[in-house]
N, C-alpha and C positions, 0 to 999 in steps of 0.2 A: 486400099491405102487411105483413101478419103474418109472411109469410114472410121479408120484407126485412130485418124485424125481428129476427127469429129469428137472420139470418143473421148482423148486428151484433151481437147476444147473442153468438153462440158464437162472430164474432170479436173481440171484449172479453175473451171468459176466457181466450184463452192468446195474446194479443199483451202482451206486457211486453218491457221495456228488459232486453239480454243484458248479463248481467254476467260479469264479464272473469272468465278463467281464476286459482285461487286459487296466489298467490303462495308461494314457497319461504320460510321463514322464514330459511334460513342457508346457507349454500352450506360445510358442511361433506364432507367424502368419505365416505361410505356405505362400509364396510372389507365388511359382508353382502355389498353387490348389488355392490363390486366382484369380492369373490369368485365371487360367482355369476354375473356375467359370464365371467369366466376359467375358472369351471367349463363354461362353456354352451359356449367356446370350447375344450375342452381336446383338440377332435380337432385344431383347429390348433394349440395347442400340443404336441401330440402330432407331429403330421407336420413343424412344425418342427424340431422337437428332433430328430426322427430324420435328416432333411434337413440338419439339420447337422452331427449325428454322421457321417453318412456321410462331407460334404464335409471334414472333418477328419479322420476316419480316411483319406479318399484323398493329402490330405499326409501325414498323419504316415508312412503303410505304404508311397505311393509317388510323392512329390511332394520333402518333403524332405530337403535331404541331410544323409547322417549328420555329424557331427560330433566330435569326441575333442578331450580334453583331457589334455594330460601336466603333470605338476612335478615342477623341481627347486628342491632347499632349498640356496638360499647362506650362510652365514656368514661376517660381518666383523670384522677383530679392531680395536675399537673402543682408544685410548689415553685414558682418562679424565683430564681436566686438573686439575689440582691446586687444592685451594679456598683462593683468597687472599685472599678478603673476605666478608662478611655477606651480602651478593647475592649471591653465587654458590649460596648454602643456599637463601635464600627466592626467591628468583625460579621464577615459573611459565616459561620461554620454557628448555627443554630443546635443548644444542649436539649433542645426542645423535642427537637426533629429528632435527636439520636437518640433520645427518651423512647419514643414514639416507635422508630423503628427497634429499639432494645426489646418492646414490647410484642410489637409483631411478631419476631422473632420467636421467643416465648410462646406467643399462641399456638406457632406453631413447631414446636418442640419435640423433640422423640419421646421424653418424658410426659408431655400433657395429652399428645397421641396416643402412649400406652392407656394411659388413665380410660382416657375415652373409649379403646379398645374393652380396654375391662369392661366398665361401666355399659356399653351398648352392647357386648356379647359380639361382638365385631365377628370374631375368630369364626361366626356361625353364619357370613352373610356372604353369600356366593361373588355376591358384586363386589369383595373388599378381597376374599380367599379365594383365588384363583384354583387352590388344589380341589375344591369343591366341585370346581363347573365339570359339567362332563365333558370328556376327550372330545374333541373336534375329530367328523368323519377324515379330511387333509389336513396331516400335521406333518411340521418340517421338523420339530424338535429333536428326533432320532438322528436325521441327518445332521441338526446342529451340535447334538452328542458327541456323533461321529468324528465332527470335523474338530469338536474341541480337544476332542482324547488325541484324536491326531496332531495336532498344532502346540499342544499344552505341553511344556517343560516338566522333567522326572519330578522335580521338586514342589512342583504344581500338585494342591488336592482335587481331586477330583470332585464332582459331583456328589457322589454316595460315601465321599467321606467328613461332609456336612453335617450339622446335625441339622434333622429334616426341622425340626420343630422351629428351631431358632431362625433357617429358611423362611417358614412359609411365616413365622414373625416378622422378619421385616421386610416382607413382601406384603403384610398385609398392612404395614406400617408408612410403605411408599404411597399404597391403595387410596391408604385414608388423607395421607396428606394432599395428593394430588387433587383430592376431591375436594380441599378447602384453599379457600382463597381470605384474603385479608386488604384491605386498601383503608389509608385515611383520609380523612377528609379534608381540603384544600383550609387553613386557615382556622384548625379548629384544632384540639384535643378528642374529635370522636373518630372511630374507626371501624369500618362494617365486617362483618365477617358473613361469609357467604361459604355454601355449602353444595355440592353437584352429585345427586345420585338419579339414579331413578325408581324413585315413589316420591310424591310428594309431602309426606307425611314424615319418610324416612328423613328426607333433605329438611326439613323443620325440628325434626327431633334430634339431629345431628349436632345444627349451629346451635341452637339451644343448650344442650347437654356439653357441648365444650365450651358458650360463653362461663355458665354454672363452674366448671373443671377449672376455667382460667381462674376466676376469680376466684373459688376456694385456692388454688394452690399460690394464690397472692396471699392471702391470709397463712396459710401453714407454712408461706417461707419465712412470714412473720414472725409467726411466732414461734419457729424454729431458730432464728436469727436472736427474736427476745430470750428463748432460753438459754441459749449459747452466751447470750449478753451475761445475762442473770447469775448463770454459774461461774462465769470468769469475774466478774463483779463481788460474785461472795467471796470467793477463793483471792480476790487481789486485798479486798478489805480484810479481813483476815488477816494477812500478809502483812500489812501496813503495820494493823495495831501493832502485831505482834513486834514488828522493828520502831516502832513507836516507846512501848514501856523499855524495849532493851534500851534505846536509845538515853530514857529520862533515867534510869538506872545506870549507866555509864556515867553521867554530867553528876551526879547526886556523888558516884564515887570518887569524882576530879575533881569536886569541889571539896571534898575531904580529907584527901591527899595532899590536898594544896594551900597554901593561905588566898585569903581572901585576895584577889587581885583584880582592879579594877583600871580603865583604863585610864584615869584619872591619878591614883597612886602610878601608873607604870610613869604617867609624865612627869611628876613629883620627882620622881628618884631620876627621871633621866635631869633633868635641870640641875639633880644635884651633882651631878655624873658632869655635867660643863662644867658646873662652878670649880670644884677640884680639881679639872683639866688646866682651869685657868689657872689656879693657884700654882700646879706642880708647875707651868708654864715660865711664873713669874719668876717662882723660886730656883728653877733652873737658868733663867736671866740671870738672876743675883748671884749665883756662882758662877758664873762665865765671868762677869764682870769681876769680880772677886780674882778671881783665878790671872785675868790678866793684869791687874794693877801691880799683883804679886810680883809675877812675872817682871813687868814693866820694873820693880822696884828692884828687884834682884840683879837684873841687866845694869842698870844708871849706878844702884853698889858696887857693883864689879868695876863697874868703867869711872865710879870717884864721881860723876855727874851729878854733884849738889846740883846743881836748879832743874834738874826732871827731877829730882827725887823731893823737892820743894814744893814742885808743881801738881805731881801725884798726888803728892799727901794733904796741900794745903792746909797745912800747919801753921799759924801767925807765927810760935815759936820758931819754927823753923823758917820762916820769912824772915824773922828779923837777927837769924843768926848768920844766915844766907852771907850777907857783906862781908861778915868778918872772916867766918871761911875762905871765901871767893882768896881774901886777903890774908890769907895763911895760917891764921891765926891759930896753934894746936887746941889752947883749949875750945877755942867753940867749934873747930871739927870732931872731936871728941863729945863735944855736948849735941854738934848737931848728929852725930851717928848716932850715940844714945836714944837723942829722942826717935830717931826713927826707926830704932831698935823697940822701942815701946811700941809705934804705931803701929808698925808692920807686925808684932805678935797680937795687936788689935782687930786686925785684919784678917789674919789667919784665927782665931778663936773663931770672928764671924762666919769666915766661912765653914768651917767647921761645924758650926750650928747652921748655916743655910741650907748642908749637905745633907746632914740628915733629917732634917724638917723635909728637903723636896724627897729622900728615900718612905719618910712616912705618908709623905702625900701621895708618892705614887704608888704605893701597897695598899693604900686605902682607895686611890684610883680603880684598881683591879678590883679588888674588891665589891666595889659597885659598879662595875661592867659588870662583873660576871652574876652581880645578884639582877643586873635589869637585863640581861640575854638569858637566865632563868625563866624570870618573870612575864618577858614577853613570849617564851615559848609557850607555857602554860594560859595566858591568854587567850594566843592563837588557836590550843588546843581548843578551851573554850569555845571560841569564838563557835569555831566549825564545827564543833560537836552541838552547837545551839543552832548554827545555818540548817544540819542535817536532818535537826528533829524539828523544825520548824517548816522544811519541805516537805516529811514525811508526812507532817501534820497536814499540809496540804492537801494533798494527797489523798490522805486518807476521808478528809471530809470530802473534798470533791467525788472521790468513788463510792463515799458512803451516799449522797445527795442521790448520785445517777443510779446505786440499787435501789434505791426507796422509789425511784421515777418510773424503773421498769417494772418493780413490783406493783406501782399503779397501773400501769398500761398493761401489763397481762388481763384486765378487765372491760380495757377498751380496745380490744383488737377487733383492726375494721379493714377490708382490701382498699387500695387506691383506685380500682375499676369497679363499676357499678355498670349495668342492662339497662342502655336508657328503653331501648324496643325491643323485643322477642319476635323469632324471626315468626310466620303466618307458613302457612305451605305453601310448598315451593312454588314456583311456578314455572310452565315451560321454556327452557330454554334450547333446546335440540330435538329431534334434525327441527331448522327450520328450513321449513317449508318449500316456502317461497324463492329464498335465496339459494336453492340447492337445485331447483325448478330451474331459475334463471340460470345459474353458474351450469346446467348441463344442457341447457339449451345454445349457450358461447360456447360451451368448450364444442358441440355438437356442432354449431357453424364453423369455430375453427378447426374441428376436425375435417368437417367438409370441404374444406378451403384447400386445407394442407392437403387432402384427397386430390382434389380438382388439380389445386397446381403442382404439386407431384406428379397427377400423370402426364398434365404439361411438359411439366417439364422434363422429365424423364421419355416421354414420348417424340420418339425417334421417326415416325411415317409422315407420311406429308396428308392432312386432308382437304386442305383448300390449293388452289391454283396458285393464289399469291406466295403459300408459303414454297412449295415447290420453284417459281419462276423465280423469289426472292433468294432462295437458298443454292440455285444453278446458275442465274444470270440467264439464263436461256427462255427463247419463249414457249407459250404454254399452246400446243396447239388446237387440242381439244381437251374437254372431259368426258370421261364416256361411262356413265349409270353401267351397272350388275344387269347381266342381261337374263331376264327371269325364266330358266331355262333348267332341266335338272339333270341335262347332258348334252355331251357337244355334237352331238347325231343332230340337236334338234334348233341348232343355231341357224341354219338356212332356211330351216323351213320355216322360224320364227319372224327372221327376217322379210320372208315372203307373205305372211299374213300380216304383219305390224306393220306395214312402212309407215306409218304417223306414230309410233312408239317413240318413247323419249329415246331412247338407247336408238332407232334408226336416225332422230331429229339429230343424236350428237356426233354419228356417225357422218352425216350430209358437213355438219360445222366442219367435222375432222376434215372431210374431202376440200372444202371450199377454203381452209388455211391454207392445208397443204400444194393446195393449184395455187395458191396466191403467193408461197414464200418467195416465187420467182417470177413477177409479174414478167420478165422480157423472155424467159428460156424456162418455161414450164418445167418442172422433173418430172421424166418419163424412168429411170428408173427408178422405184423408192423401195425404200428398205426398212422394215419393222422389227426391233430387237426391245431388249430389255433386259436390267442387271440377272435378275435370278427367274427359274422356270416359276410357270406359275401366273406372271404378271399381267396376261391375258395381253399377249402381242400376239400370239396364231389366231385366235378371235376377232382383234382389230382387223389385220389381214384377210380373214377372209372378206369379215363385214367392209374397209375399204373395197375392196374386188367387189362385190356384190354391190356397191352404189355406185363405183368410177364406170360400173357398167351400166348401169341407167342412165346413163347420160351419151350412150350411141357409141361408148368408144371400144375397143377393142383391147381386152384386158387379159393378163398375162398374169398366174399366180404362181408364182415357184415355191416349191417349200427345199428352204437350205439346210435346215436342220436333220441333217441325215443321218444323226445319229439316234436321235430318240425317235422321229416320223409320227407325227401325232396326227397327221391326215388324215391316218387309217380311221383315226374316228368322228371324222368330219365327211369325209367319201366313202363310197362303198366301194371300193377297188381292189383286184383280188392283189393278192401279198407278191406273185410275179410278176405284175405290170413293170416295165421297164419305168423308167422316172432319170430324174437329174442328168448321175452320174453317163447311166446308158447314154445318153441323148446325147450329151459332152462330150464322150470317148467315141461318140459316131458307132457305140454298138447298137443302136437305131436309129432312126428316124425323129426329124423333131415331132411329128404329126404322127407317129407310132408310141409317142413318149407321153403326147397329152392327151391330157383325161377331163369330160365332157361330160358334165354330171349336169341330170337334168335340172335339177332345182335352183343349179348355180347360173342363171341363165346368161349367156354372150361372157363366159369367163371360163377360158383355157386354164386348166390348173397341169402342174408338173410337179408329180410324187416326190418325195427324197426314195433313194432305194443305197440297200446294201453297199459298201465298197468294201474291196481290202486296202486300198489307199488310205493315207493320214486324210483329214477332210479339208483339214490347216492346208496341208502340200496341196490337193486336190484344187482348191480355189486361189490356188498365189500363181498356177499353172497357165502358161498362154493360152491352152484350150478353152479354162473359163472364159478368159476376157474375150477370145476370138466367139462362143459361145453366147454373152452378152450380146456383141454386137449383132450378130445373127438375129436374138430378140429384139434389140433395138430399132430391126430393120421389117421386121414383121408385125409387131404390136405397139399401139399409141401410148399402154401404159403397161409397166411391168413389176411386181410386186413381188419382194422377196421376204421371206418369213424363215431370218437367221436364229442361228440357235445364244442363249443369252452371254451378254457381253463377260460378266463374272465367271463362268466353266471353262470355255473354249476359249482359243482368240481367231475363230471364223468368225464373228462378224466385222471385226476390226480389219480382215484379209479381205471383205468384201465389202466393207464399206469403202474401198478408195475406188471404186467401179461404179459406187451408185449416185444419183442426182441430189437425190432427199434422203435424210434420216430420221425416221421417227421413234422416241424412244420413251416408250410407254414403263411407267411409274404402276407400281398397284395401289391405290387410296388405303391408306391410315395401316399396311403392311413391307411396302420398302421401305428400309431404314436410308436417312440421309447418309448413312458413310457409304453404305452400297452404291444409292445416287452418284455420291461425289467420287468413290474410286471408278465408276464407269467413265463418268466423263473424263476423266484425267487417263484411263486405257487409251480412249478417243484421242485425247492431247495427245499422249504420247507418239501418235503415227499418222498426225496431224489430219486427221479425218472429223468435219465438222459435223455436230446433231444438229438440224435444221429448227427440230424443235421439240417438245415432249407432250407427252400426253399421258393424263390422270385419269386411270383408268379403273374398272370393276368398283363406281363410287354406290355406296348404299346407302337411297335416299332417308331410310327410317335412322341410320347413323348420323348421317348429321343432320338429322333433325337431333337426337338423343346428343351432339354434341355441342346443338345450338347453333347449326348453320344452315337451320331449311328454310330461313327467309333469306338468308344472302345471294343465294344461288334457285334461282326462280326456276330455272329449267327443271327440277327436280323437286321443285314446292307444290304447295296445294294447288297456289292461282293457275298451274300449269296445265291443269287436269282438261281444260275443254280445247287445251291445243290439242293431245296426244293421246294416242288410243294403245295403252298398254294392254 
């Protein structure tokens, strides 16, 4: 019961809750450990870089083809246009500059490319006519057939219903242009033209032969333009005379038809046209007047009113007959009616003659309107029949002036470009060299870079301690070197001849952490597992066992893993030796169970053997733990070699029975999520790992990965400690 005791004691002190691996504060970039990755890597970026020096010096020296370059320098003689307003000073938008570029253009034109085409026999030069070159051994073109017939709409022509010839015309039209370039010169009217083949003779005969093409065909739009001028010039003079004589023949027949009318007589006759106005004017006065005195007199008759009729007429006689009328008198109202019988038929005669004096004035009025709105129509005709043939006149001599000017200039036709320099052979301009050198020697380091920290960071194993204990929070208890050995028959005995081997010297570290994780309550029993098969924890184990036993004590190796039993090829033990299970179910003897292999010297081992039991159920069983104790009570140390924590969950069943856990990592092949779902197996059934160990490390690796001076045990300087 004490012992039951005991054993709950000792598992109480080191089962506690795994606490999770400690967190990054910042995910800043490390500029040190990236360097020092790049360092660790700089054979690959070494072989890079020379890998791609090479591949680039194989284009540059004999991949690509050379290249030249020729120029020649045009100059245009520009006519600056006269400043006739305030914009023309301040305006940014230069007619010089669109001059300039009007011309480039041109140079480079479909039209001055054919020419050139012609003129160099183009259609014959493999470099320009692509249908020339011979088929490349890999061509995608079939496929690009393929995929076009396939994608290309009914109404779409196809390829073969091109006409081939017009094809490979303005493919050799793209060819050529592409191969010329044009730039001007800052602050000037000149402009280079440069030319890209490869011959340099060809690139000189090129620029040359199309400066020649520009400026003839500056000249022939000349004088295509003057004879266009010329013909429309003859044909408008022509024109003119001819409505010129119709014209003076019109005026020759309106002046015949007509009387001489000038505008001098038109204002003659109009003056006389007022004056008659005034006249009928007057004399229509004088019968009004007339007309009412009548009146007046006829009224003052009627009504007997001698003195209106005195007063109208102012008559002295009839003033001084006046009284005696007044005064009844018959006869002198009878003399005075007389006389005014006289007056008033005086009266009326006049007006009678004022009547038709204003009837002739106004017939003769008409009269002279209608001869001066004759007169002035015919004027007017005039006039404009003289405006008409005095513009044509114009006209005519102006258009006759400009054909006599172009008919001089057809003698002086000259281009506004002229060749100030003639391009020289070309000269190299591709591959160059140097910068293709350089440019593959970067792209080769940064290919190397991207290598290196790619596998960084894509690389999932642990190879240093730090990164391991960083990424667990757990400590690191040993590391244990590849032990140079070419099967596991020959680990004990290698052990037996090496003890100064580094792989025995990591083995001693291992032992002396693991005695130390618990300075007051040593772990008697320990336990060596690990995520997946393979990670060299049966290895550890023994090699543990085989030094806890050079030190006098008495050592216990169990192998748990009874279902693979990979013993069998560490001992020579025949396949029915009783082992584990037997010993535990008391179907033997403990001392019938263990096996005493010579070479293992002062270390009891215990086989795994056969069960039909679960293994899981087999060890969660009282027998086990009552079993443990029993070891507990017979041997100072006990070493269990469980089967790996990722397949089974026997070692998670037997780790709440043991002191120590050690849980061995394989160098630069377990992956961190493997690591990290083991330890959280462990969390979950609160069974702590003591510590881990970085195991089967291969010192010529990390030397290759840049870590064989960090870790000296494994470096050169180490060499007159250890006797490998």
């Amino acid at each position: 019961m004490s012992d039951v005791n005991k054993s709950y004691s000792t598992l109480g002190n080191h089962v506690s809750v795994q606490s999770a691996p400690p967190a990054s504060d910042d995910d800043e970039i490390d500029l040190l450990e990236l360097l020092g990755t790049l360092w660790r890597g700089k054979l690959v970026l070494a072989g890079a870089a020379i890998l791609a020096l090479l591949i680039g010096s194989f284009y540059a020296f004999g991949v690509a083809v050379p290249r030249y370059t020729a120029t020649a320098t045009v100059a245009i003689e520009m006519q600056a246009p006269s400043i006739v307003d305030i914009e023309s000073v301040v305006s940014g938008v230069s007619t010089e500059d669109a001059s300039l570029n009007t011309e480039l253009e041109i140079l480079q034109s479909r039209t001055v490319i054919l020419n050139l085409i012609d003129t160099m026999d183009l259609l014959e030069d493999p470099e320009f006519n692509a249908s020339l070159r011979p088929e490349p051994a890999i061509s995608l073109a079939p496929v690009i057939g393929l995929v076009r017939s396939l994608i290309g709409s009914p109404g779409e022509a196809t390829a073969s219903e091109v006409d081939e010839e017009t094809a490979v015309l303005n493919d050799t039209v793209d060819a050529v242009r592409s191969a010329i370039s044009a730039s001007i010169k800052r602050d000037t009217f000149v402009f280079n033209v440069s030319a890209t083949t490869t011959g340099r003779v060809k690139s000189q005969q090129l620029v040359n032969t199309l400066a020649q093409i520009y400026i003839q065909d500056q000249i022939d739009a000349k004088f295509d333009s003057l004879e266009t001028a010329v013909t429309f010039l003859s044909e408008r003079v022509t024109e003119l005379e001819a409505e010129l004589d119709e014209g003076q023949e019109r005026l020759q027949a309106l002046r015949t038809e007509t009387d001489l009318v000038t505008p001098e007589a038109l204002e003659a006759v109009n003056r006389q046209l007022i004056d008659v106005r005034n006249r009928v004017e007057e004399t229509q006065s004088s019968v009004a007047t007339q007309e009412d005195r009548l009146a007046a007199l006829e009224t003052a008759r009627e009504a007997r009113d001698f003195q209106t009729i005195a007063q109208e007429l102012g008559d002295p006689t009839l003033d001084n007959l006046l009284p005696q009328v007044q005064n009844g008198d018959a006869d002198a109202v009878e003399s005075f009616l007389s006389r005014t019988d006289l007056l008033t038929s005086r009266i009326e005669t006049s007006l009678r003659r004022s009547r038709s004096q204003a009837a002739a004035l106004e017939a003769s009025m008409v009269r002279q309107e209608e001869a001066l709105q004759s007169q002035a129509e015919d004027l007017s005709q005039l006039e404009q029949l003289n405006r008409e043939i005095a513009s044509t006149q114009t006209l005519y001599e102006t258009f006759l002036a400009r054909l006599k000017e172009a008919s001089v200039q057809r003698g002086l036709m000259s281009a506004d470009s002229r060749i100030l320099s003639e391009a020289t052979p070309g000269r190299l301009v591709e591959p160059r060299k140097g910068l293709i050198l350089a440019l593959s020697l970067i792209l080769g380091l940064m290919a190397g870079a991207a290598i290196v920290l790619g596998r960084q960071f894509l690389h999932q194993g642990f190879r240093t301690a730090e990164d391991l204990e960083a990424h667990t929070g757990r400590t690191i208890l040993g590391q244990i070197p590849k032990m140079p050995i070419k099967r596991r028959g020959d680990l004990i005995q290698y052990l037996n001849e090496k003890p100064t081997s580094a792989a025995a010297e990591a083995i001693r570290n291992l032992r002396t952490s693991v005695l130390l994780s618990d300075v007051d309550n040593p772990p008697q029993l320990i336990m060596s597992t690990s995520s997946l098969p393979g990670e060299g924890k049966t290895t550890q184990a023994i090699s543990l066992s085989h030094n806890l036993a050079g030190l006098g004590r008495k050592v216990l190796l169990v192998e748990a893993d009874i279902r693979r039993r990979t013993f069998q090829e560490y001992f020579d033990v025949p396949q029915d030796h009783p082992g584990l299970v037997a010993a535990m179910m008391e179907e033997c003897t403990l001392e019938e169970a263990i096996v005493r292999d010579p070479k293992l010297k002062n270390v009891d081992v215990i086989m795994g053997d056969k069960s039909g039991l679960n293994a899981a159920d087999v060890f969660s069983s009282e027998k086990f733990r009552a079993f443990l104790d029993q070891l507990r009570a017979t041997y100072d140390t006990i070493i269990i070699d469980t089967p790996p924590v990722l397949v089974v969950p026997d070692a998670r069943v037997i780790g709440q029975h043991t002191d120590a856990i050690v849980f061995t990592t394989a160098w630069d092949r377990t992956t961190k999520a493997q690591v990290r779902e083991a330890m959280r197996q462990f969390s979950t059934v609160n069974v702590h790992v003591t510590g881990l160990v970085l195991s089967q490390i291969d010192p010529k690796g990390m030397k290759r990965y840049g870590y064989g001076g960090k870790y000296g045990s494994y470096g050169a300087y180490g060499a007159s400690y250890y006797n490998s």
